[in-house]
PAFITI-881542 format. One record per atom (N, C-alpha, C, O): residue in one letter; x, y, z. Coordinates in steps of 0.05 Angstrom, whole numbers, plus 5000, padded with zeros to 4 digits. Atoms other than C-alpha are relative to their C-alpha. Example, Ala and Ser with C-alpha at 12.3 -4.5 7.8 and 13.67 -1.06 7.14 Angstrom:
<recs>
A501849765000
A524649105156
A501850245000
A503950245013
S498449764999
S527349795143
S498550225014
S499550445018
</recs>
This chain:
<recs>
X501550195017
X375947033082
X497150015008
X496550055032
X502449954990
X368647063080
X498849685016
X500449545028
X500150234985
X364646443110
X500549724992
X501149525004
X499350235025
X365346003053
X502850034980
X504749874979
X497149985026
X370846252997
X502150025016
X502650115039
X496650074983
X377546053006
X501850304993
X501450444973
X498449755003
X382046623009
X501250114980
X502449934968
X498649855024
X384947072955
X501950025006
X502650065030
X496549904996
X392047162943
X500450235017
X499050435013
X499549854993
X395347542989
X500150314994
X501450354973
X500449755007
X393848352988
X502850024995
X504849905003
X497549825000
X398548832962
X501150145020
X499350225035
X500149784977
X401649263012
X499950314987
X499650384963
X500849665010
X401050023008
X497850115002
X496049994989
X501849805006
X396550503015
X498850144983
X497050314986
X502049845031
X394450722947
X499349684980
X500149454981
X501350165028
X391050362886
X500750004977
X499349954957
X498549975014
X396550472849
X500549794987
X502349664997
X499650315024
X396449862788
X498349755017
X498849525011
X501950104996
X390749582833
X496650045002
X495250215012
X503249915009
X383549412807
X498649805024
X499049565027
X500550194984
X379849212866
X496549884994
X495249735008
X502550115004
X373049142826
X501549724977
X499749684960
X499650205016
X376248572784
X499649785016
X500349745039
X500750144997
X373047972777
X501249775013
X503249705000
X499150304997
X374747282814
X498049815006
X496749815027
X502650234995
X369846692806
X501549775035
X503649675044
X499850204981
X369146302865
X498249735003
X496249735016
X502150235014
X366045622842
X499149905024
X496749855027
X500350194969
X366745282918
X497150155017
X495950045036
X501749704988
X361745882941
X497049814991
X495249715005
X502750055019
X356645652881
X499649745009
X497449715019
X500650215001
X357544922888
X499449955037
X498349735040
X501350014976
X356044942968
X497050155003
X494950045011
X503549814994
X349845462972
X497549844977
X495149824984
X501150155010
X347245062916
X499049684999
X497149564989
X500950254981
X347844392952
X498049985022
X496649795029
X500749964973
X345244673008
X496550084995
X494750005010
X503049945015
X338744922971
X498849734986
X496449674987
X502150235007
X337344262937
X500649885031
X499049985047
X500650044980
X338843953000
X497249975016
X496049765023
X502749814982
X332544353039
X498249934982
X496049924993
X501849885013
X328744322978
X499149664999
X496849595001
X500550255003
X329443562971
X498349875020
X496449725018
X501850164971
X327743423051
X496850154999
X495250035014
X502249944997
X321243873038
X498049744977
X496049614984
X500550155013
X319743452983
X500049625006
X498149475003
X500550314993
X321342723001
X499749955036
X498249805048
X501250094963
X321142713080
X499250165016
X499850155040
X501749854993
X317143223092
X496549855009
X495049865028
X503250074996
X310342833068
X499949805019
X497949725031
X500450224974
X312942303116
X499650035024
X498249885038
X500849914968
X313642683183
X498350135001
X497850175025
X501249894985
X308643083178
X496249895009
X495949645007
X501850215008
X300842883186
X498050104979
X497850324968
X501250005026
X296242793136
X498050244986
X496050314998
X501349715012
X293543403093
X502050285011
X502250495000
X497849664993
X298743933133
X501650014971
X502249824957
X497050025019
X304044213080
X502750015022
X503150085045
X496850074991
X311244053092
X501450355013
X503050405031
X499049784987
X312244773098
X498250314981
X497850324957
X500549775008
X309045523092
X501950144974
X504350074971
X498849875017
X311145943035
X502250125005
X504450114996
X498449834991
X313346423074
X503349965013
X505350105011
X497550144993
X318245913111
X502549944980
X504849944986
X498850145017
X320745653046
X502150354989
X504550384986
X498749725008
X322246483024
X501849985019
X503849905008
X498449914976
X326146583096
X502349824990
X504349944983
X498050125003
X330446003081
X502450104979
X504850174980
X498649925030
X331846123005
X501350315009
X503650375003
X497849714999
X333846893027
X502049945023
X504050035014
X498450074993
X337946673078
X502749904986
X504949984990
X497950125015
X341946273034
X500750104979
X502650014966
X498949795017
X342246842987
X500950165006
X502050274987
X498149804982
X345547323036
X502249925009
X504050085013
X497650174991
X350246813061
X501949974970
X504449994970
X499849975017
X350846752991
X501850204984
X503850174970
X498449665012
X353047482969
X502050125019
X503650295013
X497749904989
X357047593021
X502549785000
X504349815015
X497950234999
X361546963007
X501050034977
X503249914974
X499450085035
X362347042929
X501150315004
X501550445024
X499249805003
X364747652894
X498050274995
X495850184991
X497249874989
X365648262899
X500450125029
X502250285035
X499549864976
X364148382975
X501849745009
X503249845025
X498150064987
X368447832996
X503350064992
X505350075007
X496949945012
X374647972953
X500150385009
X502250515012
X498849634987
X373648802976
X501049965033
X502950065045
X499249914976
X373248603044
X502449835012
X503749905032
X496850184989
X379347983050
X501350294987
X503050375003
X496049855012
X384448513013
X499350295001
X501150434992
X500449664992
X381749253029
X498850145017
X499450355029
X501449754975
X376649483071
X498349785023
X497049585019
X501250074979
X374649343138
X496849974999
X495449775002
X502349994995
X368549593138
X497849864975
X495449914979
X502050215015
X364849143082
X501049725016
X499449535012
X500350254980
X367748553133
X498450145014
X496250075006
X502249994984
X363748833178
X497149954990
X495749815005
X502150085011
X357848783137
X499649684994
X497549564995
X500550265000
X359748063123
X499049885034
X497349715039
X500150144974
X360047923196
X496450085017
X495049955033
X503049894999
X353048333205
X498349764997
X497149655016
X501650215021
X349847803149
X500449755018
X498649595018
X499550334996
X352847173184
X499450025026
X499449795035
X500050114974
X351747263256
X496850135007
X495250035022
X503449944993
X344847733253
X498149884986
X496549704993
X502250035030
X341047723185
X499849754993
X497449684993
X502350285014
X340846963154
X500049755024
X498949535021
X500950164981
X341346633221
X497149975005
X496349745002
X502149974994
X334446803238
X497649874977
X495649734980
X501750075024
X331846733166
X500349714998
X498349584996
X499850354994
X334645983169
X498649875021
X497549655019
X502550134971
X330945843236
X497750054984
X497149834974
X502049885002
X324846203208
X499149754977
X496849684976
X500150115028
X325145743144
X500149714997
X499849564978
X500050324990
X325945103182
X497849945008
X497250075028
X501950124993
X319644723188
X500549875027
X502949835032
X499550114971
X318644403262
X499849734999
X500149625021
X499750275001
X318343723242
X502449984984
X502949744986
X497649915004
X325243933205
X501750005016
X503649845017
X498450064979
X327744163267
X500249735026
X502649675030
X500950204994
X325843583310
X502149824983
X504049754997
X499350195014
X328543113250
X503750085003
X505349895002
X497850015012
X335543473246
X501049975036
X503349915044
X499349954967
X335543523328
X498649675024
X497749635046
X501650174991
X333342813332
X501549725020
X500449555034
X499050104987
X339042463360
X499850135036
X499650365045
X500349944969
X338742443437
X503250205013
X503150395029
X497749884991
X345742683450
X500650354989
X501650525003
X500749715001
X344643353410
X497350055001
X497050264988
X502349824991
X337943513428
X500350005033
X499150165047
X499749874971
X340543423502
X502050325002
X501650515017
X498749744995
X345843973490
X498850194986
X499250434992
X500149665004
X342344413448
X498050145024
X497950385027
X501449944983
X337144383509
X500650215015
X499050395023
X499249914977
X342944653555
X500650254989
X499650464999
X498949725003
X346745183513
X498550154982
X499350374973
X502149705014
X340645513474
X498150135025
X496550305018
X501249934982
X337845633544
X501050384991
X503150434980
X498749755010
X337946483532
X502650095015
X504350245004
X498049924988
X342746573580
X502249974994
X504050134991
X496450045008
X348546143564
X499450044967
X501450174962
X499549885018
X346846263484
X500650344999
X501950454982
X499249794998
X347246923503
X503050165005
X504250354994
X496850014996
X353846903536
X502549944978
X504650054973
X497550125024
X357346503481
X499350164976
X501050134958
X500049805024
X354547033427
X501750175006
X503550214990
X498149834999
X357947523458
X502349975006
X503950144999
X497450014999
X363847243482
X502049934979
X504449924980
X498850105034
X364747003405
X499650274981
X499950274957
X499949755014
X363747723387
X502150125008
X503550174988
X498649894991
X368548043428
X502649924984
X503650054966
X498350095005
X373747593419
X500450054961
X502750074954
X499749995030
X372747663332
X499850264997
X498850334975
X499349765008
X374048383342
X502750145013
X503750375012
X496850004982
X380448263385
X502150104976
X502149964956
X497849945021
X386048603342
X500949764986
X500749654964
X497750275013
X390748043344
X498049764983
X498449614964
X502650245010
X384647593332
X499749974971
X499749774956
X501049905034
X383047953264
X502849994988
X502849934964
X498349975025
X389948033238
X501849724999
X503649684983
X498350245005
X392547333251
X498249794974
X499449664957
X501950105004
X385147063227
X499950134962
X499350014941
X500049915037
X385847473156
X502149964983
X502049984959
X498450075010
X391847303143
X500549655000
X502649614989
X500150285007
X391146453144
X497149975002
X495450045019
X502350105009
X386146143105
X499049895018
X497450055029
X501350154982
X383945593155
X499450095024
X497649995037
X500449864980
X384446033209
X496950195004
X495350175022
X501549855018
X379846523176
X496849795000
X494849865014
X502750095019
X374046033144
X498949915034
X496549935040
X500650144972
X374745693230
X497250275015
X495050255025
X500749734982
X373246433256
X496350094991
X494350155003
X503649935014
X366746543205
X499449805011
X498949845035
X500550374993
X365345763217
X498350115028
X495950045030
X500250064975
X364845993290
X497550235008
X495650195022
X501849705011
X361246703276
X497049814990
X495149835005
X502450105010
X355746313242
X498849875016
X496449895019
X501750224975
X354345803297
X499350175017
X496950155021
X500249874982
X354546263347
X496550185002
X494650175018
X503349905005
X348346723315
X498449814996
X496049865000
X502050175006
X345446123298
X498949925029
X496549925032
X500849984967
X345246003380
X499050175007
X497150095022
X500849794987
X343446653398
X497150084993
X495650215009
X502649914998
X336946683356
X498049805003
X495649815000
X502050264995
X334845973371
X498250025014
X496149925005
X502049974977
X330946163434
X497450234990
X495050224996
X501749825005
X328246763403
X497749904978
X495349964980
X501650045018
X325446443338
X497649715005
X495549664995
X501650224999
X323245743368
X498049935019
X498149995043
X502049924983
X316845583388
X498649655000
X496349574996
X499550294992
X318144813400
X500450045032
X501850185046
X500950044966
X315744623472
X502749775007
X502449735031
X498250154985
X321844143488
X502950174985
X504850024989
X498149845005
X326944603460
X499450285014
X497150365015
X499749774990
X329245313497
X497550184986
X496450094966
X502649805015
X323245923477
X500650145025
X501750065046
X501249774978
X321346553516
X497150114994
X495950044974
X501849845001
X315746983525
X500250274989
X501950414999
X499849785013
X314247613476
X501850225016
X503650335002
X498649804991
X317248103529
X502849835011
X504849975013
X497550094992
X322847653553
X502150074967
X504050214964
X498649935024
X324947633474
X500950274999
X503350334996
X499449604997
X325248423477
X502249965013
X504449945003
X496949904989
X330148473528
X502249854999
X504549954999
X497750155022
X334147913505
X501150114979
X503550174978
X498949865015
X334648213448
X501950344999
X503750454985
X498649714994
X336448903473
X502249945009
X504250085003
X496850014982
X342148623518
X501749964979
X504049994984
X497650145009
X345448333454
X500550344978
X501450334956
X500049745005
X345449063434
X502450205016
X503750375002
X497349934982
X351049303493
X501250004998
X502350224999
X496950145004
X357248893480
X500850214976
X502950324981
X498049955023
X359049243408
X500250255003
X501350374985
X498249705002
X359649963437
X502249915009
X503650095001
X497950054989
X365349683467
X501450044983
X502550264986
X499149975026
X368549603398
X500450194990
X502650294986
X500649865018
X365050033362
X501550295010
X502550454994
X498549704984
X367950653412
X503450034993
X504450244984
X497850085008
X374750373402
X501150084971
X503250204965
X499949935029
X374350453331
X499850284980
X500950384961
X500149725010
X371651073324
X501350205011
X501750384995
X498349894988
X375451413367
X502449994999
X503550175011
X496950064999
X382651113353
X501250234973
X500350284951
X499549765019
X386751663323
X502949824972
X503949934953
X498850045019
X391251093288
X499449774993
X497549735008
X501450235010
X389550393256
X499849885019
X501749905035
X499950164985
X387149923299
X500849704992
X502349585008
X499250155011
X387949353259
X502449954978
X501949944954
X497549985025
X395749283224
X498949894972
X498950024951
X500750085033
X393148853167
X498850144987
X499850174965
X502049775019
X387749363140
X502550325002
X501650524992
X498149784995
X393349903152
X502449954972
X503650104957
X497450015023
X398049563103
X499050014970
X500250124951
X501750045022
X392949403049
X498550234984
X497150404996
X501149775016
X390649852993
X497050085013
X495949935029
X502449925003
X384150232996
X498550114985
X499550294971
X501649915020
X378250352959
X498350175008
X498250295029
X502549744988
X372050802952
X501050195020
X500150205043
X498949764995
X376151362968
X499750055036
X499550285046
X499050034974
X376751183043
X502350055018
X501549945039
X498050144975
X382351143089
X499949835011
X498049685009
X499850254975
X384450673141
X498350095021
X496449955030
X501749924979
X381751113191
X497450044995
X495649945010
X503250035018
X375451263148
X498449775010
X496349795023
X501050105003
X374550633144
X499149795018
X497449635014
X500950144981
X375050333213
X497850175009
X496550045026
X501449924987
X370250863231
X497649994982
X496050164991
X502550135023
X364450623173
X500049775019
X497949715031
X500850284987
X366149963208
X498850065022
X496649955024
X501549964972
X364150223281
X497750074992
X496049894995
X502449945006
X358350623251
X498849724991
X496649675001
X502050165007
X356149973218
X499849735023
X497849585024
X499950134969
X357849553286
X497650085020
X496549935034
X501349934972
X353749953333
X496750144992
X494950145008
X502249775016
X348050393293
X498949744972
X496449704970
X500850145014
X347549883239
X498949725009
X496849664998
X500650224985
X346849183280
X498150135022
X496249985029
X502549994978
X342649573335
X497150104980
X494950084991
X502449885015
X337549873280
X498949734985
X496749734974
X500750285012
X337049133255
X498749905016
X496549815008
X500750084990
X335848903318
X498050115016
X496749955030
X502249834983
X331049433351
X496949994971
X494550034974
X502950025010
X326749343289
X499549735003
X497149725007
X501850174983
X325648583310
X498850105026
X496450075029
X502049904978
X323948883376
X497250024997
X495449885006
X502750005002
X318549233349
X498249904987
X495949944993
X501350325013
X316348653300
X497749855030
X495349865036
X501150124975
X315648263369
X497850075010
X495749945012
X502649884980
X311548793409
X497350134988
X495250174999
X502649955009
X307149023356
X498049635005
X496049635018
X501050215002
X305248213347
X498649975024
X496249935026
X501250024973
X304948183420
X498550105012
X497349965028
X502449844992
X300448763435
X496949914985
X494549934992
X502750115028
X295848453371
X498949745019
X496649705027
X500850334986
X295447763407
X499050115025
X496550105026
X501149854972
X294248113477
X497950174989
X497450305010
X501949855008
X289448493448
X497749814995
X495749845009
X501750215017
X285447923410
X498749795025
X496349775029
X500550094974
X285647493477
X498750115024
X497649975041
X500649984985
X284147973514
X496150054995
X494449985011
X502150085019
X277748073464
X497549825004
X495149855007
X501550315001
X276247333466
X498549985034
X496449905044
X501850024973
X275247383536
X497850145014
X496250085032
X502449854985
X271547933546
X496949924990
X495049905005
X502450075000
X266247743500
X498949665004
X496749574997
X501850174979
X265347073538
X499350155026
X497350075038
X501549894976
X264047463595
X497350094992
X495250045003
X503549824999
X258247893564
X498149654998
X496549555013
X502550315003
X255247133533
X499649895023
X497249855025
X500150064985
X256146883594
X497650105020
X495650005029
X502649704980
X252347523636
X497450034987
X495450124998
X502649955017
X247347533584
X498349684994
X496249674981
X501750214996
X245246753592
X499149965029
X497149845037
X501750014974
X244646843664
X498450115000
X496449965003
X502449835005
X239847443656
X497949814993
X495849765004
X503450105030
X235247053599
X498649755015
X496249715012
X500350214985
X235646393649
X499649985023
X501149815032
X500450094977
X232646403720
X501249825012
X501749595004
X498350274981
X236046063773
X498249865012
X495949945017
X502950164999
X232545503791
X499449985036
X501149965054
X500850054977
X228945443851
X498150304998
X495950335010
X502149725006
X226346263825
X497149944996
X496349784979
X503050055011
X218246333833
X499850334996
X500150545009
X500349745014
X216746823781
X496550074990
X495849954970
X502550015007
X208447063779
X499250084976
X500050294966
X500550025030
X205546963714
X496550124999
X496050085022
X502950045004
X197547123702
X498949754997
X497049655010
X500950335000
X197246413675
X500349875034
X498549715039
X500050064969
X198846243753
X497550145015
X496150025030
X502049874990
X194046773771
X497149784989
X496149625004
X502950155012
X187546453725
X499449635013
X497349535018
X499450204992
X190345773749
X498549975026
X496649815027
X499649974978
X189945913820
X496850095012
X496250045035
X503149954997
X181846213815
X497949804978
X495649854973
X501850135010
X179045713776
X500449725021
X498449585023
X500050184973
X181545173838
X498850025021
X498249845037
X501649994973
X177945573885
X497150094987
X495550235000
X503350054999
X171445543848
X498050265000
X499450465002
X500649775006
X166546073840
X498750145033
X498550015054
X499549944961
X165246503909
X497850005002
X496550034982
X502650044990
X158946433947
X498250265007
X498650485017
X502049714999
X152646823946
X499850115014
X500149995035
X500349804990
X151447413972
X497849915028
X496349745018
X502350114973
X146447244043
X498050234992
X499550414987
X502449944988
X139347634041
X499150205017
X498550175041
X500449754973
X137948314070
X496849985000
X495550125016
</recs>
């Protein structure tokens, strides 16, 4: 099940696509009527208690914030509705993997990004969760619980008990979603009483969460027979296999999630070299202003000889006395 839609009737079994159409349509209204709550929602708090927290003349929020959000909620979006959630509950692995991509890398970030800071603040305003998100968005332990909520949602048994019951299923995304949502808290927030790092700490944070899915991903590509029973029993499409298609899923596990995440990297370090650059800039030319008002300004107590000192100095001593009488 994807993170939202409730599950489709049970797959067929078999191996072929034999009297099955797997591009046929199924509306999923629960999909529409949540992402669309969830958008007026955001759109309402920018609008009515926005002009109240923030102060007077700021906007409630950048453009750009307001885009990050809205695409966020359009990717969460497309991967919940049809037709990548109905391919990937009843046929192919590897478009779940792409859902699981979307929900734990891609609109996590864009949702932080899209949250105004008097937003966050307001939704993090009770004392009892802004003490915990204090403890577990620290990078370390969000770091830990991303991955140990990755591992575990690529555990065999994990996946074929988890696709086969609904509630089980919507818990596991449920859990998938919070989890990225932890993991890029530190990286994206730049709230002084909430968790943050420094440009190069972000980097290698980010790189470590880069490690864990060869684990998987090796597994996958390498297994010479299904790893997962449920995608083994279930038809397939786009002229795949089972084995095909766990090995699209590793490729899109390990090569696809690290090329996502190595281009924030260099997002980061270009910004960071720009800002270190600009600073370092700012400082140098207070040094020259600086070096160049001492020059123009004598230090005081300096006696510097002028001519006007000179003319000064012979008209005090008067005109000199005559010559004596040979």
């Amino acid at each position: 099940m994807s993170l939202l839609a409730a599950a489709a009737p049970g797959p067929p079994v078999g191996g072929t696509l034999a009297g099955v159409d797997p591009w046929r349509y199924h509306a999923h209204p629960e999909v529409w009527a949540i992402f669309t709550v969830a958008t007026a929602v955001y759109l309402l708090a920018l609008a009515r208690s926005g002009p109240r927290l923030v102060a007077p003349g700021e906007p409630v929020a950048a453009r750009r914030q307001v885009a990050c959000f809205l695409g966020g909620v359009a990717l969460l979006w497309a991967v919940a509705d049809w037709p990548v959630h109905d391919i990937s509950e009843r046929y192919l692995y590897s478009v779940h993997m792409v859902q699981h991509i979307v929900i734990t890398l891609v609109a996590p970030p864009l949702l932080l990004l899209g949250t105004p800071a008097w937003m966050t603040r307001w939704l993090l305003r009770p004392r009892s969760v802004a003490g915990t998100v204090r403890v577990i968005a620290r990078p370390l332990c969000a770091g830990v619980v991303f991955n140990v909520v990755f591992a575990l949602s690529h555990w065999p048994a994990v996946v074929n008990v988890t696709v086969e019951h609904e509630a089980l299923h919507f818990f596991a995304h449920l859990v998938l979603f919070a989890s990225g949502l932890l993991m890029w808290f530190p990286v994206v927030n730049r709230l002084p009483e909430f968790p943050t790092m420094s440009a190069p700490l972000r980097m290698l944070y980010l790189f470590l969460q880069t490690v864990l899915p060869t684990v998987p991903a090796s597994f996958l590509t390498f297994a010479q027979t299904p790893v997962y029973s449920f995608y083994a029993r279930v038809p397939h499409t786009l002229g795949l296999s089972v084995i095909e298609d766990q090995q699209l899923a590793a490729a899109l596990m390990k090569v696809g999630e690290a090329a996502f995440i190595w281009s924030v990297i260099v997002v980061i370090f270009f910004r960071w070299a720009a800002e270190s650059e600009r600073i370092e800039r700012a400082q140098r030319a207070e040094r020259w202003a600086a070096a160049g008002m001492a020059q123009a300004a004598p230090e005081a107590g300096d006696d510097v000889l002028t001519w006007a000192d000179v003319e000064q100095a012979l008209e005090r001593a008067g005109a000199p006395p005559p010559e004596p009488a040979r």
